[in-house]
C-alpha angles and dihedrals in degrees: 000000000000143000082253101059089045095052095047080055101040078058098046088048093048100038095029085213133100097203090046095044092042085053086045098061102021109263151126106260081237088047090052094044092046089058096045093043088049088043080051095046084047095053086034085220125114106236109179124040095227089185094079131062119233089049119245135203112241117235083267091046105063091041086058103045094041083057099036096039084061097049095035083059090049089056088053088043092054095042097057091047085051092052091038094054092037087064115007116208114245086232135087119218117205143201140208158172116224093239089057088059093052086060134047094317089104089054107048090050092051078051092061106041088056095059100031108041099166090064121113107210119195109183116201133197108218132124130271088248096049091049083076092072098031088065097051093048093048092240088124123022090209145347155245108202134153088226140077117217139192106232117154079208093049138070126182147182138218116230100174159316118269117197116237115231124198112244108204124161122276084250107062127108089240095043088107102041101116089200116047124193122206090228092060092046089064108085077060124101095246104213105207123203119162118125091211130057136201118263113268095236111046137185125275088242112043142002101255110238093020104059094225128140115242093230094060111132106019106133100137085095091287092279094133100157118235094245089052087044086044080050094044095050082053090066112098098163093100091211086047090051097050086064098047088063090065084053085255136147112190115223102244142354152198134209121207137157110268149346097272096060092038085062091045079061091051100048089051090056095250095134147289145304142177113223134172108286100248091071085069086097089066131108084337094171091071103017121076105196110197137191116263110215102215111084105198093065084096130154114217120226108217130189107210123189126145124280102230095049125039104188105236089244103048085080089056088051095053089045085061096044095054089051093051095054089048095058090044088048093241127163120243143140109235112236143162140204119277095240089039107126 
C-alpha cells in the first residue's frame, strides 16, 4: 500500500468515475485501475462495486475511505508545515473576521509595519470557523477569530473581551436610552448573523467562544431549574444564546449572511442587533448604537496559528497589539504561543 494507490481510490470515491478520477490526478484510466485493483489485492478487500454506474463504494469501502480521507488530509497537512518551516515566507498571512477590521485590526498593522518595514502583510476576510483550515493549508499564517475551537493542529490565545452594544434604528422608541437591558430589547425582531456557532455541550463555567459565565443572568434567586439550564446549553446562536441566559426568547428573528447586511436591517428599520462595540462607527446616520448594561455580554477576540509552527513574524504582530492596548488603555494579559521562541 502507497500514497499512490490511496490517492488513485480517494479520487474514484469522490468522483465515482474512473475517467474523471484518472484526469484528476494525472493519470491513464489502466494505469488508475491498476492502483486501486493492486490497493485492493494488498488489503485483500474489494472496495468499489465496479458493476454499477455510477460507481459505489462497497460496505468496506466507505469505511476505508471515511478513516483514510481524514489521515490522508493530516500527511498534506504535515508536509506543508515541513516545507513551510524548512524555508519561511517573508510574508505574513492574515486572517480575519469582518467585525475585527471594524476595531483596532487597522492599527495594529500600521504598528507593525512601522517598526518592522521589511514585513509583507497579506490580510484575508474569511470566518473563525474557515481559518481552521486556512491554517492547516498555509493560506493564512494566523488569525484573528470571535471563537474558541478545539483543533489537535491548532493553538490560540485569547487578547481580550469586547462589549457587545445594541444597534436599533434612529427611529425606535428605545434609540436614546443610554443603558440598555437585554430584557427590554425582546419584544424586538432579533436579526442573527453570525457564520459559527457555539458548540452544542458547554462547560460548566463558561460558554466556550463567548467568555460568559454560565451563571450570567440568574437573578430569579438562582433557582434556574436543570431542564431550563439542559435548554439553555441547546442554544448555539451565540446571540441567542446571550438572551437565554437571562432566561429570554426574543420575539421574533431573522437570519441573514453576514453583519453587513444584519446592520443594513437594521438601518431600514427592520429590527435590532447587538454587535461588538467597534461597529458603532457604522452607518451612524440611520443606526443608534447604545450601552448594554450588563458587562459580562462580551465578544472575545482570539488569535489562532498552528502548534507545531509559529510563523517568525507573528511575534513581531502581538508585540504591536499589545502596544496598541496599552495606548488605548485596554485591559489584557500578555501572552505568547507555545512554540513561540
Amino acid at each position: 500500500m502507497d500514497l499512490k494507490q490511496l490517492n488513485a481510490f480517494i479520487a474514484v470515491a469522490e468522483l465515482r468515475s474512473f475517467s474523471a478520477a484518472a484526469t484528476k490526478i494525472g493519470l491513464s484510466q489502466p494505469s488508475l485501475s491498476r492502483l486501486l485493483k493492486q490497493l485492493e489485492t494488498d488489503m485483500g478487500v474489494m472496495l468499489v462495486d465496479r458493476y454499477h454506474r455510477p460507481l459505489h463504494l462497497t460496505e468496506a469501502g466507505t469505511f476505508f475511505y471515511d478513516k483514510i480521507s481524514t489521515i490522508l488530509t493530516e500527511v498534506d497537512t504535515v508536509v506543508g508545515m515541513t516545507q513551510r518551516l524548512s524555508a519561511p515566507s517573508s510574508a505574513l498571512n492574515i486572517g480575519f473576521v469582518p467585525s475585527i477590521l471594524y476595531g483596532l485590526l487597522p492599527e495594529i498593522i500600521a504598528r507593525l509595519k512601522q517598526s518592522n518595514p521589511e514585513i509583507d502583510v497579506n490580510l484575508k476576510d474569511i470566518s473563525s470557523y474557515q481559518q481552521m483550515d486556512a491554517l492547516k493549508s498555509g493560506d493564512i499564517d494566523i488569525g484573528f477569530g470571535r471563537f474558541a475551537h478545539q483543533d489537535p493542529w491548532i493553538q490560540q490565545i485569547l487578547l481580550r473581551h469586547e462589549r457587545y452594544v445594541v444597534a436599533l434604528p434612529k427611529a425606535h422608541p428605545l434609540a436614546n436610552v443610554r443603558e440598555q437591558r437585554l430584557i427590554d430589547l425582546a419584544n424586538n425582531r432579533l436579526i442573527l448573523y453570525h457564520q459559527t456557532h457555539l458548540p452544542v455541550s458547554t462547560t460548566p463555567e463558561t460558554v466556550s467562544g463567548t467568555g460568559i459565565p454560565k451563571t450570567l443572568g440568574q437573578n430569579k434567586k438562582n433557582n434556574t431549574s436543570h431542564n431550563q439550564a439542559s435548554t439553555v446549553e441547546q442554544i448555539t446562536e451565540p446571540l441567542l444564546y446571550l438572551f437565554a441566559q437571562y432566561g429570554i426568547s426574543p420575539f421574533m428573528t431573522t437570519t441573514v449572511s453576514d453583519l453587513q447586511v444584519a446592520l443594513g436591517l437594521v438601518a431600514a428599520g427592520e429590527g435590532i442587533t447587538l454587535v461588538p462595540a467597534s461597529l458603532k462607527t457604522v452607518r451612524t446616520e440611520q443606526i443608534s448604537y447604545q450601552r448594554l448594561i450588563h458587562e459580562n455580554v462580551t465578544s472575545p477576540i482570539y488569535l489562532h496559528t498552528l502548534k507545531d509552527f509559529v510563523h517568525p513574524h507573528i511575534p513581531d504582530l502581538l508585540r504591536a497589539t499589545y502596544h496598541v492596548y496599552e495606548q488605548r488603555g485596554i485591559t489584557y494579559r500578555r501572552q505568547k504561543f507555545e512554540s513561540q521562541r
